[in-house]
mmCIF file of the N, C-alpha and C atoms, coordinates in Angstrom:
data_MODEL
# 
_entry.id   MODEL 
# 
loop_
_atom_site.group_PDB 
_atom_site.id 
_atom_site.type_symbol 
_atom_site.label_atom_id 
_atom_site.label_alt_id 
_atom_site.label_comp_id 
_atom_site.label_asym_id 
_atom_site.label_entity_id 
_atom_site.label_seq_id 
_atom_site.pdbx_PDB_ins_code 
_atom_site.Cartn_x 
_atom_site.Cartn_y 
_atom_site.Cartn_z 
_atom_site.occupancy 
_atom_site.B_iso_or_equiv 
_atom_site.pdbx_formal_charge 
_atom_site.auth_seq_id 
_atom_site.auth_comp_id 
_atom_site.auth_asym_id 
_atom_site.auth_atom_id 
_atom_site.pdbx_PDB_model_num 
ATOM 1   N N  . UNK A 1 1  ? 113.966 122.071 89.109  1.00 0.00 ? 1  UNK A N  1 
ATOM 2   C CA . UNK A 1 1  ? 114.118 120.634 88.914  1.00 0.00 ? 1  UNK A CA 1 
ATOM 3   C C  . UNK A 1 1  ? 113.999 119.872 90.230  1.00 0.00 ? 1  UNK A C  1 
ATOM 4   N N  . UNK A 1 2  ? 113.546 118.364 90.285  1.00 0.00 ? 2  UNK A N  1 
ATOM 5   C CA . UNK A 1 2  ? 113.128 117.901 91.048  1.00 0.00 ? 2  UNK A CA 1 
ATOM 6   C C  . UNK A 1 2  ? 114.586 117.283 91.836  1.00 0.00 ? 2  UNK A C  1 
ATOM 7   N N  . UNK A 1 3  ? 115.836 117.248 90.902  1.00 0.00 ? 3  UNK A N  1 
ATOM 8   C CA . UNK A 1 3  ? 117.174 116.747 91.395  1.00 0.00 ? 3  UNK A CA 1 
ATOM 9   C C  . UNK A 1 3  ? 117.900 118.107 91.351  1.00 0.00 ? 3  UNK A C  1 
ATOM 10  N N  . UNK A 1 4  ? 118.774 118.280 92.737  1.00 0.00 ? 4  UNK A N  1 
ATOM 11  C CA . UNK A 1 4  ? 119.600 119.278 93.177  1.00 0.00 ? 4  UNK A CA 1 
ATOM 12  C C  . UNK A 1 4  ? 120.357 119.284 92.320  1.00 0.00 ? 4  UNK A C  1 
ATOM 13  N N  . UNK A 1 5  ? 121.153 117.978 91.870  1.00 0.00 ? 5  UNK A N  1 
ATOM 14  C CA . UNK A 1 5  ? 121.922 118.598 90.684  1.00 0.00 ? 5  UNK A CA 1 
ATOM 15  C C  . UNK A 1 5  ? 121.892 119.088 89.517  1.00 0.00 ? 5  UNK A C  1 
ATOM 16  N N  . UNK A 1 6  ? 121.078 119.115 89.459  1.00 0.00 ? 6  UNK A N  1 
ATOM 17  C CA . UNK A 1 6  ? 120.709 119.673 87.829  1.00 0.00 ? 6  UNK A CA 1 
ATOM 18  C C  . UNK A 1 6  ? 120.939 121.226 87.876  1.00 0.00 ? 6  UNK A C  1 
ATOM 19  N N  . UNK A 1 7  ? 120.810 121.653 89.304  1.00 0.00 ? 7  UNK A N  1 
ATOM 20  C CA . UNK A 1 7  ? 121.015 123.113 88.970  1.00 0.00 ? 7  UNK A CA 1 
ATOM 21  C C  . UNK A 1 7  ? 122.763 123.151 89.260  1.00 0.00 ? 7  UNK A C  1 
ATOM 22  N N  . UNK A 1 8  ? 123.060 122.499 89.233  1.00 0.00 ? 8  UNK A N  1 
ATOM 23  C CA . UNK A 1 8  ? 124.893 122.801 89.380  1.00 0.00 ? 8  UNK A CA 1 
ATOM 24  C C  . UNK A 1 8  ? 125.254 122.017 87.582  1.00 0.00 ? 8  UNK A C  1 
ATOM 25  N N  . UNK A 1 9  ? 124.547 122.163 87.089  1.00 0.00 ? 9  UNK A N  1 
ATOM 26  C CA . UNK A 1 9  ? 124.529 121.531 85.411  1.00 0.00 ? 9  UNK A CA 1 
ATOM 27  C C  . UNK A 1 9  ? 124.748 123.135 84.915  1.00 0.00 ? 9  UNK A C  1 
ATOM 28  N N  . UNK A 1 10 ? 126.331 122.970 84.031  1.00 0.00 ? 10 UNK A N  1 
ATOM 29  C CA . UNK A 1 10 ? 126.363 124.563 83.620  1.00 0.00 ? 10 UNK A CA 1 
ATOM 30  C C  . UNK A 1 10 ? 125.512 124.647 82.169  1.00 0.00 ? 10 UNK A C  1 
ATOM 31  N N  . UNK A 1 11 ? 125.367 123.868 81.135  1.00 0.00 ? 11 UNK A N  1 
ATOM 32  C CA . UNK A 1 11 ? 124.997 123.770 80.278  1.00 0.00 ? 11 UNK A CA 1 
ATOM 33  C C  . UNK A 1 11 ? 123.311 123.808 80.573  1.00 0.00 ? 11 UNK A C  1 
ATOM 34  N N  . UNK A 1 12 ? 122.907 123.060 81.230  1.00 0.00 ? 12 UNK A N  1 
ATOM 35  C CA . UNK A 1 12 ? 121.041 123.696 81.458  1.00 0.00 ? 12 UNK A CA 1 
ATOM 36  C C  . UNK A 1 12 ? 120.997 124.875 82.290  1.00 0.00 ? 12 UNK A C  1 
ATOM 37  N N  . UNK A 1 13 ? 122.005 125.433 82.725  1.00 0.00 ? 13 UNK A N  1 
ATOM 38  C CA . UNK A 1 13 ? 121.605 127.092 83.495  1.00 0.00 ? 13 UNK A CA 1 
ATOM 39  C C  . UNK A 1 13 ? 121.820 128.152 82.315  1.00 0.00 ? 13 UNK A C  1 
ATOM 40  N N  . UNK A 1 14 ? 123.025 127.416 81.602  1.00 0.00 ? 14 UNK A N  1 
ATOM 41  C CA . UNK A 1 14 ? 123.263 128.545 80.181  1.00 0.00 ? 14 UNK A CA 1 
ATOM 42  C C  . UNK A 1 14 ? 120.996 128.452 79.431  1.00 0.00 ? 14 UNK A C  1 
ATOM 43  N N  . UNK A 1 15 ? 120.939 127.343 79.267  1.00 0.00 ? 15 UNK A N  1 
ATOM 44  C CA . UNK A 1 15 ? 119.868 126.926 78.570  1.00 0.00 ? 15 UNK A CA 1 
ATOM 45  C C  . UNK A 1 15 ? 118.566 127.991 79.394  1.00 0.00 ? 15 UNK A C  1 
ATOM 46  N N  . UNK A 1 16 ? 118.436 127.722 81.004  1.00 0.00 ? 16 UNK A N  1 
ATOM 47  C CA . UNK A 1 16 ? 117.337 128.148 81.343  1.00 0.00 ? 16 UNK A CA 1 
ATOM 48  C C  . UNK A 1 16 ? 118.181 129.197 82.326  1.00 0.00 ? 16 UNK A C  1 
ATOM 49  N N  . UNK A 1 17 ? 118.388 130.098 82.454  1.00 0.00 ? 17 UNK A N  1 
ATOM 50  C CA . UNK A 1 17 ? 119.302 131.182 82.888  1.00 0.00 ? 17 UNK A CA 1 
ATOM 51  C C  . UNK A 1 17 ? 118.369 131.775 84.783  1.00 0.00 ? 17 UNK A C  1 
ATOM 52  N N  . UNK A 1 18 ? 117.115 131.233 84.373  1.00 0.00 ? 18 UNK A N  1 
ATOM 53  C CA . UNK A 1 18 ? 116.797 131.350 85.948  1.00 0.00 ? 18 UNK A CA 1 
ATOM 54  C C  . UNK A 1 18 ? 116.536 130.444 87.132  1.00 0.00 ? 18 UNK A C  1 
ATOM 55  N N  . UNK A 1 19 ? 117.559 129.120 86.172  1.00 0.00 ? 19 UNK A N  1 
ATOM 56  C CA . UNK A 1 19 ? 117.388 128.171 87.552  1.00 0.00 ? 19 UNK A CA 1 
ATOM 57  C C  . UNK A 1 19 ? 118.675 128.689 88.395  1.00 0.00 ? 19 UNK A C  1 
ATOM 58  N N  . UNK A 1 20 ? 119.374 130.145 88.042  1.00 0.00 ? 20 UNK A N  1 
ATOM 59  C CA . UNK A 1 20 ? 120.407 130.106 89.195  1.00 0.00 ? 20 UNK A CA 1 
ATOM 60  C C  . UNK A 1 20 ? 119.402 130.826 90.539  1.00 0.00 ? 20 UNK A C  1 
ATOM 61  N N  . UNK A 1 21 ? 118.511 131.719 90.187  1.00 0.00 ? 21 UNK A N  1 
ATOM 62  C CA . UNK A 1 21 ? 117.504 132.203 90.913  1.00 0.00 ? 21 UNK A CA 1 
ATOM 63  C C  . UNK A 1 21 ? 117.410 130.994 92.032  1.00 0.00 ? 21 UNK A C  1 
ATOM 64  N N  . UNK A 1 22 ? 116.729 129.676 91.527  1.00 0.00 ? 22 UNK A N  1 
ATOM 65  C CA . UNK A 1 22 ? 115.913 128.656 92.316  1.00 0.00 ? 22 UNK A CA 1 
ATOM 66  C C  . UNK A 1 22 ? 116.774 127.920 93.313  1.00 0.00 ? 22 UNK A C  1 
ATOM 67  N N  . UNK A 1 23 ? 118.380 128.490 92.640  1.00 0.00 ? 23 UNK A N  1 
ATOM 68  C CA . UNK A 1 23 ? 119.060 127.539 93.304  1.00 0.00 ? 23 UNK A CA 1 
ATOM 69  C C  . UNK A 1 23 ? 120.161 127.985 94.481  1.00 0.00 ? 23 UNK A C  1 
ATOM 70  N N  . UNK A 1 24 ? 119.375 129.644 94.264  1.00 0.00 ? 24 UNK A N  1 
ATOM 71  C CA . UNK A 1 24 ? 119.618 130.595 95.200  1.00 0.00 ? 24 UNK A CA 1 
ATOM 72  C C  . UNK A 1 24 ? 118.656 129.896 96.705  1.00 0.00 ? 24 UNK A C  1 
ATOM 73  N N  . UNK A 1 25 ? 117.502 130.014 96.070  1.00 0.00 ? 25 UNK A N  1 
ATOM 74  C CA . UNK A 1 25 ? 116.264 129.771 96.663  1.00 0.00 ? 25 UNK A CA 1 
ATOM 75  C C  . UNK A 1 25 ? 116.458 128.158 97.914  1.00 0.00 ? 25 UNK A C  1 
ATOM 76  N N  . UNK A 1 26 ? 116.857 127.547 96.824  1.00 0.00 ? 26 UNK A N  1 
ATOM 77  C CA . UNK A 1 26 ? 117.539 126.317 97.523  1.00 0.00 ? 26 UNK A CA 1 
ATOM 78  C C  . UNK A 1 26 ? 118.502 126.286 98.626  1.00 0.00 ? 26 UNK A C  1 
ATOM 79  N N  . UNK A 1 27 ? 119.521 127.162 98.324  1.00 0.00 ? 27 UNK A N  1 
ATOM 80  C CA . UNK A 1 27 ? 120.069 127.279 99.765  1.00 0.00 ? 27 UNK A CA 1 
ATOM 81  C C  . UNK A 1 27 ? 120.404 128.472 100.476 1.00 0.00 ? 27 UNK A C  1 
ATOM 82  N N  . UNK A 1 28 ? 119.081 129.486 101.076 1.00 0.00 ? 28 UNK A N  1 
ATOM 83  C CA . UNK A 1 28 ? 119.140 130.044 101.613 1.00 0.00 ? 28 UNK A CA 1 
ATOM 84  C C  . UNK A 1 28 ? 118.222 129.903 102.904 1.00 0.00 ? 28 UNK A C  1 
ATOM 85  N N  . UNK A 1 29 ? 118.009 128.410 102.657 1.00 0.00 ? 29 UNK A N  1 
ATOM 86  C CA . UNK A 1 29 ? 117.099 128.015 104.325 1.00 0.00 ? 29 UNK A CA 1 
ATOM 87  C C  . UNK A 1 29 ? 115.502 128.059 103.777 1.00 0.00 ? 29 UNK A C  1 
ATOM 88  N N  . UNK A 1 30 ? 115.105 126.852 103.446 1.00 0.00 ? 30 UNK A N  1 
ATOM 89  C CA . UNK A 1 30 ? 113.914 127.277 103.067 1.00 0.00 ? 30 UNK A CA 1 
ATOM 90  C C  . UNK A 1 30 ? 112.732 126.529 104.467 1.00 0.00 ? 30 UNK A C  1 
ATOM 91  N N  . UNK A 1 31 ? 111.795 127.008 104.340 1.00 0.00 ? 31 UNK A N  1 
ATOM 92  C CA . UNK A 1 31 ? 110.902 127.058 105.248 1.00 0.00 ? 31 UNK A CA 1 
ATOM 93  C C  . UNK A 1 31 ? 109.435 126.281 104.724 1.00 0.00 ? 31 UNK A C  1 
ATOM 94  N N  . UNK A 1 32 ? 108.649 125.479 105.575 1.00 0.00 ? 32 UNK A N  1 
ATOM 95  C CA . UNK A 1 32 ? 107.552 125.049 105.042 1.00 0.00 ? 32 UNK A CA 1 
ATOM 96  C C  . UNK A 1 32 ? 106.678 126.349 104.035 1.00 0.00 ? 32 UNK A C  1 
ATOM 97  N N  . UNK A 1 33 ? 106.017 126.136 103.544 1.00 0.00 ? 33 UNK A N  1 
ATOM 98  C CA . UNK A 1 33 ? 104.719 127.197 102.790 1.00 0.00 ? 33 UNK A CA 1 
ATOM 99  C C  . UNK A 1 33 ? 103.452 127.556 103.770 1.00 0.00 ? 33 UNK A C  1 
ATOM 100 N N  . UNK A 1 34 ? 103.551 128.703 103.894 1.00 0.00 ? 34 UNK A N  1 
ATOM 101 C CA . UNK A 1 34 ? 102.550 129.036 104.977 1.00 0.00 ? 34 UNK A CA 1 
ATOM 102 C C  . UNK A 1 34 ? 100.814 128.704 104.371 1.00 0.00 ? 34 UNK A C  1 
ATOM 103 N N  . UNK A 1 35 ? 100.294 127.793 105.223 1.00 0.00 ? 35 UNK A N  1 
ATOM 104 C CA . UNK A 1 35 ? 98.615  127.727 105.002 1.00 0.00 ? 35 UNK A CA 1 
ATOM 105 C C  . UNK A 1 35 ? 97.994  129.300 104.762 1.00 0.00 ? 35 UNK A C  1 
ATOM 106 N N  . UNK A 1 36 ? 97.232  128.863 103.317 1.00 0.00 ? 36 UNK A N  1 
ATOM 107 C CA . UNK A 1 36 ? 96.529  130.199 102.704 1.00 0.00 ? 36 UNK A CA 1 
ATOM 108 C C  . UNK A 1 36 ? 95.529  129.863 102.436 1.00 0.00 ? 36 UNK A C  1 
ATOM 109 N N  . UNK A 1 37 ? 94.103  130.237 102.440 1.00 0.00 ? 37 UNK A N  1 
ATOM 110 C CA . UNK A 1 37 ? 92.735  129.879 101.588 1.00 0.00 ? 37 UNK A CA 1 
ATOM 111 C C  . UNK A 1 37 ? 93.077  129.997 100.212 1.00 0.00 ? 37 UNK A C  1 
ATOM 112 N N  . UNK A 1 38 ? 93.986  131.455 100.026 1.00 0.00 ? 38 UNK A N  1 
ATOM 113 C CA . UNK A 1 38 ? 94.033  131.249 98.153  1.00 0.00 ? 38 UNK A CA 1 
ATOM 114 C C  . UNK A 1 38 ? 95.515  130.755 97.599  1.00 0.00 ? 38 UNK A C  1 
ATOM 115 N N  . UNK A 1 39 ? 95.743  129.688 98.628  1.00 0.00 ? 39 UNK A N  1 
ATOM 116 C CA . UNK A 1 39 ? 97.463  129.110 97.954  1.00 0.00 ? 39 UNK A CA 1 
ATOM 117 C C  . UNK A 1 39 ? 97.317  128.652 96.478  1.00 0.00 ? 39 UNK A C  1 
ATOM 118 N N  . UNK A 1 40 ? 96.007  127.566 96.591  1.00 0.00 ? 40 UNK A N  1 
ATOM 119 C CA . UNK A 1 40 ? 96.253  127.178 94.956  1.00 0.00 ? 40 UNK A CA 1 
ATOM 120 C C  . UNK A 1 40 ? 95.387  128.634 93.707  1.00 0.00 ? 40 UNK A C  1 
ATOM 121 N N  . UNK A 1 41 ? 95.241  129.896 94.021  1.00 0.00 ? 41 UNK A N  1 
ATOM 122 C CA . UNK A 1 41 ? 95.497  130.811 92.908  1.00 0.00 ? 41 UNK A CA 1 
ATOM 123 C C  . UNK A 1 41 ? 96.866  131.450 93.381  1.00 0.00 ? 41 UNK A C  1 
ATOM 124 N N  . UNK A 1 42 ? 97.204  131.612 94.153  1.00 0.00 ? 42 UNK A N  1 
ATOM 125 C CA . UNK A 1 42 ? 98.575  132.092 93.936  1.00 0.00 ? 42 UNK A CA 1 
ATOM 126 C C  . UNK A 1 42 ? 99.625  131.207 93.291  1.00 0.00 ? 42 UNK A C  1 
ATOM 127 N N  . UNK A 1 43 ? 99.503  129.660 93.469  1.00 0.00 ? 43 UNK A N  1 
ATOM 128 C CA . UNK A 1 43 ? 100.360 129.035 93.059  1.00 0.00 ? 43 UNK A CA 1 
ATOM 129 C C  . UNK A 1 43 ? 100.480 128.471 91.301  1.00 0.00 ? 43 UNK A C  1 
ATOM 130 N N  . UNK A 1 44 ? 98.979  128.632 91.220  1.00 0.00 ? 44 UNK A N  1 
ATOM 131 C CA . UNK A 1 44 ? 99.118  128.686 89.814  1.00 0.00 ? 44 UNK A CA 1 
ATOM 132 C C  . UNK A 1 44 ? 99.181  129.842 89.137  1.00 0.00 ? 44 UNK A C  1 
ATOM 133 N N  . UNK A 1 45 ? 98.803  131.121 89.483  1.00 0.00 ? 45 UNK A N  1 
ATOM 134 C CA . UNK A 1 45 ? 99.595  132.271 89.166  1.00 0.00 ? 45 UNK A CA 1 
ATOM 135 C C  . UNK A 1 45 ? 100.911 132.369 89.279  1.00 0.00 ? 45 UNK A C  1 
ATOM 136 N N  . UNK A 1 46 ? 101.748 132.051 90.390  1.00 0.00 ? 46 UNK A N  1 
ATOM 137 C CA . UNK A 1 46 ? 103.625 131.726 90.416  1.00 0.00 ? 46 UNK A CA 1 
ATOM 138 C C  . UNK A 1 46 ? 103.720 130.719 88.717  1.00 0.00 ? 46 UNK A C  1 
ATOM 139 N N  . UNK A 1 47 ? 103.187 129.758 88.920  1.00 0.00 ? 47 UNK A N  1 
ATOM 140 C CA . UNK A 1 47 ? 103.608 128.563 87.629  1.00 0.00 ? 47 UNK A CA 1 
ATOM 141 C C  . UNK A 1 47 ? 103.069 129.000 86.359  1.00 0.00 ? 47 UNK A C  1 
ATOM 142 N N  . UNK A 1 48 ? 102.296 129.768 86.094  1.00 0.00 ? 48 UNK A N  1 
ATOM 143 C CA . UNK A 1 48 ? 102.398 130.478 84.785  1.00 0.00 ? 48 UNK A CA 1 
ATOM 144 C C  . UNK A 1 48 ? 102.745 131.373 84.507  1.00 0.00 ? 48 UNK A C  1 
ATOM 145 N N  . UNK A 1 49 ? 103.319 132.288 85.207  1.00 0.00 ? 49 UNK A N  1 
ATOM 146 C CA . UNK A 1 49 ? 103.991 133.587 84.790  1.00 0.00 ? 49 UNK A CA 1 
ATOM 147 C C  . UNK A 1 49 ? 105.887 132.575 84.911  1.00 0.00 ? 49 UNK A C  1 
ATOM 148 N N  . UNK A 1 50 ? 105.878 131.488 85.322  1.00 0.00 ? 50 UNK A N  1 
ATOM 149 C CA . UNK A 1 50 ? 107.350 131.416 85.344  1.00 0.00 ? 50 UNK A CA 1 
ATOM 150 C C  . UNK A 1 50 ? 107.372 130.923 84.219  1.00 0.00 ? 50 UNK A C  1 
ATOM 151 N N  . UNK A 1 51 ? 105.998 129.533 84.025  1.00 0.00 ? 51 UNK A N  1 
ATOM 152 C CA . UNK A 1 51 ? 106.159 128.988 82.712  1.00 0.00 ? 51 UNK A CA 1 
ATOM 153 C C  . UNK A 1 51 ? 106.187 129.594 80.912  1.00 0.00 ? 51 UNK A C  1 
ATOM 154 N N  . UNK A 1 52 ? 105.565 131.030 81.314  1.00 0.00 ? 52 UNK A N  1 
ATOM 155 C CA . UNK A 1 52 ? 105.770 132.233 80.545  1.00 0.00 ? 52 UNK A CA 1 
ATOM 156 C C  . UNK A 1 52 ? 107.096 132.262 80.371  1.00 0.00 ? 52 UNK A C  1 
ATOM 157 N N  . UNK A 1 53 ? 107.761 132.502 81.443  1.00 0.00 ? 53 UNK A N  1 
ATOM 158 C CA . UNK A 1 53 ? 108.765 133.246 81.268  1.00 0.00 ? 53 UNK A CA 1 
ATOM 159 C C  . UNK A 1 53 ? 110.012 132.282 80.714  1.00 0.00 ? 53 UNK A C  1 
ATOM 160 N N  . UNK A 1 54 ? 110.031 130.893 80.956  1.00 0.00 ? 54 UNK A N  1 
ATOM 161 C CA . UNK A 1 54 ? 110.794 130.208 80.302  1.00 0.00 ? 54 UNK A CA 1 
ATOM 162 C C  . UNK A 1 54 ? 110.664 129.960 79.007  1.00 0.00 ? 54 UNK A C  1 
ATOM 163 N N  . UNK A 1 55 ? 109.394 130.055 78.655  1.00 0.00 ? 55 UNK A N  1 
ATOM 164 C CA . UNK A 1 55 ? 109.181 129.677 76.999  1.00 0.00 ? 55 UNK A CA 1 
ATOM 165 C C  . UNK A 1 55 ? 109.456 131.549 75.911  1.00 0.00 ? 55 UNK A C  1 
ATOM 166 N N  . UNK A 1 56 ? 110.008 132.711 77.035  1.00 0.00 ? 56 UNK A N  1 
ATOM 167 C CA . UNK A 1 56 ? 110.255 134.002 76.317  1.00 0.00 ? 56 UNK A CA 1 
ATOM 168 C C  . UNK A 1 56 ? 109.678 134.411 76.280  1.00 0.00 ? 56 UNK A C  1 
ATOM 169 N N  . UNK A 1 57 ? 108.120 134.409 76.370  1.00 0.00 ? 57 UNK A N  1 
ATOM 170 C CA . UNK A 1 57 ? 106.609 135.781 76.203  1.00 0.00 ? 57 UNK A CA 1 
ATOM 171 C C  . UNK A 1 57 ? 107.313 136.502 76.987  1.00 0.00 ? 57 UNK A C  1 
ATOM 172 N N  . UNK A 1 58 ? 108.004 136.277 78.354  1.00 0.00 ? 58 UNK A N  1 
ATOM 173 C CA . UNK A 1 58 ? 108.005 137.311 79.312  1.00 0.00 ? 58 UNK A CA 1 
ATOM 174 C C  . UNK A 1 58 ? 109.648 137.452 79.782  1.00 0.00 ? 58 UNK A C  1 
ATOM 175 N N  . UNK A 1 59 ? 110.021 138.785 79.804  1.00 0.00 ? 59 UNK A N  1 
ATOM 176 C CA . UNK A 1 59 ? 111.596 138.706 80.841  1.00 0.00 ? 59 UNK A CA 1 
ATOM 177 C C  . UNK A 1 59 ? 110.984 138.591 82.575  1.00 0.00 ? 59 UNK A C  1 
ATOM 178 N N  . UNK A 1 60 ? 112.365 138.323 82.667  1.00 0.00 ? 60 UNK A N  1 
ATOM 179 C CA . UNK A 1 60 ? 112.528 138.013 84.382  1.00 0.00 ? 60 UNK A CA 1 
ATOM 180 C C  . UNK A 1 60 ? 111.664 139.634 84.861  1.00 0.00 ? 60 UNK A C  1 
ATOM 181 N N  . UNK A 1 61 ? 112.154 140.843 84.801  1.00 0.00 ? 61 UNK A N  1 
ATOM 182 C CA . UNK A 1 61 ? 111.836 142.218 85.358  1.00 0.00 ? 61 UNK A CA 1 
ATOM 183 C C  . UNK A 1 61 ? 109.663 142.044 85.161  1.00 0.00 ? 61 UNK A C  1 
ATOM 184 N N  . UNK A 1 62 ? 109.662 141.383 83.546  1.00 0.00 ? 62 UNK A N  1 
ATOM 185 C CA . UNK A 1 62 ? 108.124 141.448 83.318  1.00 0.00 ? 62 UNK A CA 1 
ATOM 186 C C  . UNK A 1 62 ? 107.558 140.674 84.094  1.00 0.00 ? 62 UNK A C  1 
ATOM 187 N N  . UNK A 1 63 ? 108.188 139.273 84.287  1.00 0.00 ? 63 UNK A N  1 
ATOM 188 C CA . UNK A 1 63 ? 107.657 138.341 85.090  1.00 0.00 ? 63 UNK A CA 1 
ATOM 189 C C  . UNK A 1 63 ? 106.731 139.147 86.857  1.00 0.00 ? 63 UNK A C  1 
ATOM 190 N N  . UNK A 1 64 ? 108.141 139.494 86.879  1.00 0.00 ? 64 UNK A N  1 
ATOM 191 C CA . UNK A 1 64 ? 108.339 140.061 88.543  1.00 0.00 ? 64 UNK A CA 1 
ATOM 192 C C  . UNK A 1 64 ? 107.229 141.322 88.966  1.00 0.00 ? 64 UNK A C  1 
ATOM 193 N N  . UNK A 1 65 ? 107.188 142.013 88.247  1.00 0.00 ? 65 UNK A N  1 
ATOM 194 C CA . UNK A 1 65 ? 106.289 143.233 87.511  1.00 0.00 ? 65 UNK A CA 1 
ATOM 195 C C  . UNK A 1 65 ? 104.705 142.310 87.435  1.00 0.00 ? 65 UNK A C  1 
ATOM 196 N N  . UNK A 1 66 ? 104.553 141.803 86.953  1.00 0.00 ? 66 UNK A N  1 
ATOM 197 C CA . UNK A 1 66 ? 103.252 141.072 86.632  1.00 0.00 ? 66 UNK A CA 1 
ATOM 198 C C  . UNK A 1 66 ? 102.738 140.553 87.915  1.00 0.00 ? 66 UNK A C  1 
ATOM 199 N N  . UNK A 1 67 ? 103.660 139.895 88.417  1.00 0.00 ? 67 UNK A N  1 
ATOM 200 C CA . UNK A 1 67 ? 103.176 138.898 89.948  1.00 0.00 ? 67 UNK A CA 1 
ATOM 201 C C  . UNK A 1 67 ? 102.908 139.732 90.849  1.00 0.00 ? 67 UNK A C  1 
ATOM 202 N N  . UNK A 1 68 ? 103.812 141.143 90.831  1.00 0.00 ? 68 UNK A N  1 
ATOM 203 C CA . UNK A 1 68 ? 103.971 141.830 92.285  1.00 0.00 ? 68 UNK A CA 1 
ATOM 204 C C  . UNK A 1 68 ? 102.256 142.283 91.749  1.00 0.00 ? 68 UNK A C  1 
ATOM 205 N N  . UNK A 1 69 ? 101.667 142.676 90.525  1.00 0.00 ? 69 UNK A N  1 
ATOM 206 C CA . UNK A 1 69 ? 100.285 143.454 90.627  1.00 0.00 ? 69 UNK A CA 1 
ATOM 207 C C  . UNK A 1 69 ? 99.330  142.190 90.762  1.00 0.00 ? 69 UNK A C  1 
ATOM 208 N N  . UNK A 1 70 ? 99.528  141.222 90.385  1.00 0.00 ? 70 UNK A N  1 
ATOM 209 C CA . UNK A 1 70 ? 98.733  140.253 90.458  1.00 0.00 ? 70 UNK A CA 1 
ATOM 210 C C  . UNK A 1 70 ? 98.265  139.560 91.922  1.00 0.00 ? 70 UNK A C  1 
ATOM 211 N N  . UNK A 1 71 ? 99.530  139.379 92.669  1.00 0.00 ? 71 UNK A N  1 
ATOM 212 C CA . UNK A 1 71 ? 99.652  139.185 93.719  1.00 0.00 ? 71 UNK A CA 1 
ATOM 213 C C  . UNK A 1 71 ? 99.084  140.431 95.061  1.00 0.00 ? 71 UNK A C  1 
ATOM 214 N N  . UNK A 1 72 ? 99.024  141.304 94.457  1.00 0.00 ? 72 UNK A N  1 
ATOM 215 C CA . UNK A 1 72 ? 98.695  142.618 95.134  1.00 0.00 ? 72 UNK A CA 1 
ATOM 216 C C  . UNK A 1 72 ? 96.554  142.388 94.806  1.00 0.00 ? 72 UNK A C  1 
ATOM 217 N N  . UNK A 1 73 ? 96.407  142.166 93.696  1.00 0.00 ? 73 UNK A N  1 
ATOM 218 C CA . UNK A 1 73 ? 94.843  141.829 93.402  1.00 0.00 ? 73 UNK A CA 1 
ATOM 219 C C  . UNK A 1 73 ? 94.369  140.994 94.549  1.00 0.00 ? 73 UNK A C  1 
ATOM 220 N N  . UNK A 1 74 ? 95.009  139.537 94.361  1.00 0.00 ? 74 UNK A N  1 
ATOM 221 C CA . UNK A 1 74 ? 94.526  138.404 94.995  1.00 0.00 ? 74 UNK A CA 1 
ATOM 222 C C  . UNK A 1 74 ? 94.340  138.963 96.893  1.00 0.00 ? 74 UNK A C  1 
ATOM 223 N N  . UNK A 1 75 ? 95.221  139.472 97.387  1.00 0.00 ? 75 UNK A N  1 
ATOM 224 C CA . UNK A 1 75 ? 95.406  139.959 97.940  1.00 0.00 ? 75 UNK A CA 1 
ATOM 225 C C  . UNK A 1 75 ? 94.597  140.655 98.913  1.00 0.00 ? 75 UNK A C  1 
ATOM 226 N N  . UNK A 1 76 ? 93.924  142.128 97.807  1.00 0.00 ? 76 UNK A N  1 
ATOM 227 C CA . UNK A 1 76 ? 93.011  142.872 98.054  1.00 0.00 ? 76 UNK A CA 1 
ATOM 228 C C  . UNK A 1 76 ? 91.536  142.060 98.044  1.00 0.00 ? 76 UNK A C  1 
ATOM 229 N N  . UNK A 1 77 ? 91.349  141.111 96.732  1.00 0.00 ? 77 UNK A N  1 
ATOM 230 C CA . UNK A 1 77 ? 90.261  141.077 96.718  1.00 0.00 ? 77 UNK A CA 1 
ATOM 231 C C  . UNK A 1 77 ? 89.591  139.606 97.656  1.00 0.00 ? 77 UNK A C  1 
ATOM 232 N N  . UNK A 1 78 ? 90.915  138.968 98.474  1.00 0.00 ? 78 UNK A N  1 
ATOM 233 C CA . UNK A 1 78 ? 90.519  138.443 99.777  1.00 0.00 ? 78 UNK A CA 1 
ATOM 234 C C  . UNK A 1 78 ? 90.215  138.847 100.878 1.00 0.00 ? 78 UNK A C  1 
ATOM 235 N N  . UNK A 1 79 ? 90.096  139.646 101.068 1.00 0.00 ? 79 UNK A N  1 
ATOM 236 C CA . UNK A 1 79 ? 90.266  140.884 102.609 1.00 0.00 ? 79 UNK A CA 1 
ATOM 237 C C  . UNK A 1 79 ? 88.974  140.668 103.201 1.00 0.00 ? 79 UNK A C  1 
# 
């Protein structure tokens, strides 16, 4: 969410159970996004496997599982 508080909202974390993840993410020091040639396929690969995963096609473990091989492709087949 675009407002910090929303992730201290107990009733939308019951609802979406991995904004405690984001809000981990939030305060553990976050850092600009490092310049990539393939940021926007990685980034729309991140936003549909999450947007998967909120609407249930996918658990958190499948999510994570999916990105690490996906992310491992993009990867290789930039080299």
């Amino acid at each position: 969410p675009v407002l910090r508080a929303l992730y201290e909202d107990r009733d939308l974390g019951k609802q979406v159970p991995v904004m405690g993840l984001g809000k981990q993410v939030l305060t553990s020091g976050l850092h600009a996004r490092p310049i990539s040639p393939f940021y926007p396929e990685i980034s729309a690969l991140v936003a549909q496997t999450f947007n998967r995963t909120l609407k249930g096609e996918l658990t958190g473990a499948e999510a994570a599982k999916l990105l690490d091989e996906e992310l491992k492709a993009i990867v290789l087949r930039n080299r």
